[in-house]
Each structure stands twice: as C-alpha cells, then as structure tokens.
PAZAPA-4460 file (N, C-alpha, C; in steps of 0.05 Angstrom, whole numbers, plus 32768, in hexadecimal, padded with zeros to 4 digits):
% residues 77
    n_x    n_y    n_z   ca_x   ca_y   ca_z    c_x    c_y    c_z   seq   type   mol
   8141   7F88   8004   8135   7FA1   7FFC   811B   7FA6   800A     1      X     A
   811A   7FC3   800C   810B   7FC7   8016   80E4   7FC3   8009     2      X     A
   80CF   7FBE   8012   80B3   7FC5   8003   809C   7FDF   800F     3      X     A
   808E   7FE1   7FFD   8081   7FFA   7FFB   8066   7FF3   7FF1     4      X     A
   8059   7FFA   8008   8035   7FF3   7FFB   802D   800C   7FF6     5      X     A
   801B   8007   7FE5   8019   8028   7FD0   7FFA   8022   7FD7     6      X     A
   7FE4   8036   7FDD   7FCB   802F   7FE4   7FBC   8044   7FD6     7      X     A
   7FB5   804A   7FBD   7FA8   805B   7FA9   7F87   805B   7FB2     8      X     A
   7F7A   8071   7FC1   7F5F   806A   7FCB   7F52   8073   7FB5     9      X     A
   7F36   8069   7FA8   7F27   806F   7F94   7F0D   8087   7FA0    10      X     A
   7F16   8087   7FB7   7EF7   8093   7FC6   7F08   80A2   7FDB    11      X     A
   7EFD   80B9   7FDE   7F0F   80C8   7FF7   7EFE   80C2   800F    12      X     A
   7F1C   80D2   801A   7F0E   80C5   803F   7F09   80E9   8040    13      X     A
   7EF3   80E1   8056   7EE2   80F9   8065   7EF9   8108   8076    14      X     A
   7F01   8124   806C   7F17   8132   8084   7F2E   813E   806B    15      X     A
   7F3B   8127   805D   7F49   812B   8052   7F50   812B   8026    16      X     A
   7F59   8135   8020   7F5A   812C   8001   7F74   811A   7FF6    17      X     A
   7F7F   8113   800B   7F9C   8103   8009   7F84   80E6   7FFC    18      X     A
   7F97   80DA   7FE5   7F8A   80CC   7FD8   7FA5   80B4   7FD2    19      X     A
   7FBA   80BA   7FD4   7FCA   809A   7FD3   7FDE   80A1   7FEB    20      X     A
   7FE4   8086   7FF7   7FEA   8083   8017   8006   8069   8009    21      X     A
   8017   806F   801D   8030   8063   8018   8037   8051   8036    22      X     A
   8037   8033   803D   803E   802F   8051   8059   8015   804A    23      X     A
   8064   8011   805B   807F   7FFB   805C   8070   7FDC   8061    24      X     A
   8058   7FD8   806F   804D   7FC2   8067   802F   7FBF   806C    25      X     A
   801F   7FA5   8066   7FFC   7FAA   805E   7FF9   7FAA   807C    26      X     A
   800C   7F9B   808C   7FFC   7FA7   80A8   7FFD   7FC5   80B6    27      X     A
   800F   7FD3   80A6   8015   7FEB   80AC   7FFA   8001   80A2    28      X     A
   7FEF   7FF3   8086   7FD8   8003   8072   7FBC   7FFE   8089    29      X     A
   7FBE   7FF4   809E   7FA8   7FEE   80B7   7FB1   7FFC   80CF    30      X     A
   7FC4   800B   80D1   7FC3   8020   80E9   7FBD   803A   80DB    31      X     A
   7FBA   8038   80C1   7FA6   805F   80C4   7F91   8059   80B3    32      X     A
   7F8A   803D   809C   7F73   8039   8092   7F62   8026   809E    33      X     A
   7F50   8024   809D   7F3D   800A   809B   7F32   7FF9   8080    34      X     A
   7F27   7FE6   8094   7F24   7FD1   8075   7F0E   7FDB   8064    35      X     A
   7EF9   7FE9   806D   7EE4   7FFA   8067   7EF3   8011   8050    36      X     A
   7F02   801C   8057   7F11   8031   8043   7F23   8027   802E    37      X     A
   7F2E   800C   8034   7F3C   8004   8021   7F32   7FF4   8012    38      X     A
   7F15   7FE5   8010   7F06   7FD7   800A   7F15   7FB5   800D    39      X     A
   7F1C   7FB2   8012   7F31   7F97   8027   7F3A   7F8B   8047    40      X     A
   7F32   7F78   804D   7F42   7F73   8063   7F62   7F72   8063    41      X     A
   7F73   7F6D   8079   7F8B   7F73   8080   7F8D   7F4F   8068    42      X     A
   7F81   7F41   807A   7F80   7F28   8075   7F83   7F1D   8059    43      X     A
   7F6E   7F2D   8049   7F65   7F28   802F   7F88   7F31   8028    44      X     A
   7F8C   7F49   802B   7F9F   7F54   801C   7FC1   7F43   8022    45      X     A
   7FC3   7F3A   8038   7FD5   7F2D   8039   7FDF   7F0C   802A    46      X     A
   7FBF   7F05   8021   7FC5   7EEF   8017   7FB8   7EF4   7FFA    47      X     A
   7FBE   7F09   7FEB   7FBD   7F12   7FD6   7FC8   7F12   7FC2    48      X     A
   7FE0   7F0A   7FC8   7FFA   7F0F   7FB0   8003   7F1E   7FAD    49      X     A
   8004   7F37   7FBF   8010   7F53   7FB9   8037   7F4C   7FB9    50      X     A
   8043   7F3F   7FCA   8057   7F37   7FCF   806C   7F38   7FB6    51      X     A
   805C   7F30   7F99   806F   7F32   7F82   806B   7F45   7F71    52      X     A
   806C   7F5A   7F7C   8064   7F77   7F71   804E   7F76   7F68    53      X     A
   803A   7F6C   7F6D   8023   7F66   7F6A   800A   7F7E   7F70    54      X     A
   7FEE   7F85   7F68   7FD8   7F97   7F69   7FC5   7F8C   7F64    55      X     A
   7FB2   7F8E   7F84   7F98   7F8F   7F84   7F8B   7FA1   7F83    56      X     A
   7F70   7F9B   7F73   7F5B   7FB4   7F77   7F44   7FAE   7F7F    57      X     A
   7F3B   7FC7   7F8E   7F1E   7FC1   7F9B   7EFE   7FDB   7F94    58      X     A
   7EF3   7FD7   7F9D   7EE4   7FF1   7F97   7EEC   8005   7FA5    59      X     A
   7EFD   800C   7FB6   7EFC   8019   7FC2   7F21   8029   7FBC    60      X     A
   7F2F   801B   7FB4   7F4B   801A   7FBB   7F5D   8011   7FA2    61      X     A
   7F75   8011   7F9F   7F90   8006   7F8A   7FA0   8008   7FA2    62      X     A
   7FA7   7FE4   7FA3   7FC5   7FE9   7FB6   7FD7   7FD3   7FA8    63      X     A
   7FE6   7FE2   7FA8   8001   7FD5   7F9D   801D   7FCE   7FB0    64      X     A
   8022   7FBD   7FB1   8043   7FBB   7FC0   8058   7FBA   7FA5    65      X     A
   806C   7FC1   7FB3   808A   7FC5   7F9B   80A4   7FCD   7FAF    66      X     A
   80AF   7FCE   7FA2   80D0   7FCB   7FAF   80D0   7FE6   7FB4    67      X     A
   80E2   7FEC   7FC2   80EB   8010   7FC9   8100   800C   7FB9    68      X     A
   810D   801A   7FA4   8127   8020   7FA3   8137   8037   7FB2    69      X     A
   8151   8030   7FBD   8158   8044   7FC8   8176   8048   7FBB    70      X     A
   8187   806C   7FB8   8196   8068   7FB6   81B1   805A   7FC6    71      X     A
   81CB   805A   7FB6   81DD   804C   7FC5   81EF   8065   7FD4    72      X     A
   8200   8068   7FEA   8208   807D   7FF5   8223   807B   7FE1    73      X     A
   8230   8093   7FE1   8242   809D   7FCD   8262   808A   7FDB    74      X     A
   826E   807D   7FC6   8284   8068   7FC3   826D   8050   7FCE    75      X     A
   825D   804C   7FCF   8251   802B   7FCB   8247   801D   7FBD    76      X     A
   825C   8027   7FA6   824F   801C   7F8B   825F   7FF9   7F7E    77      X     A
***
C-alpha cells in the first residue's frame, strides 16, 4: 500500500496561505519545504517513527504519515 505524509504548517509561509501539504514520502516534504518551515530536519523526521502511522509535532508544523486508501477498479473485488 501505498503512504502519504500529511504536513499541517502551524505558521504560514510568506507568498502563500496553503497551510497543509500532502507528499508520497519525507524526502519528498524537502523538495518544496525546508527544515526551517517545517521546524525539522529530513533526518530528524525520518528516524522519528512516523512509519507506523505515527505524528510528530514541532513549533512550527503537524506531520503525519498514513496509508492512502485507494479504491478497487470495478469486478476486483
């Protein structure tokens, strides 16, 4: 199955008011944030425990990983 990092910012970024960010993995949450915006390194966050649907919080940020559910295509049941 597929995962989904969910990145809830507590503080907006300068430009925009988009306030939770959706990426497929934490190295992915480091090609449009920084660790400055997310209040975390890549590093920190990978050896975090997010892996078992797990949520850290920072001053800055709520990121969560979780499963994607997806539907099944019709007769693949």
């Amino acid at each position: 199955m597929a995962k989904v990092v969910h990145v809830h910012l507590t503080h907006g970024i300068d430009g925009t008011k988009r306030r939770d960010w959706y990426f497929s993995s934490i190295s992915a949450v480091y090609t449009v944030l920084t660790a400055e915006q997310v209040g975390a390194t890549k590093n920190y966050l990978l050896h975090a425990g997010l892996s078992g649907n797990g949520t850290v919080c920072t001053k800055r940020a709520i990121i969560k990983q979780s499963t994607l559910i997806s539907g099944s295509r019709r007769g693949d049941r």
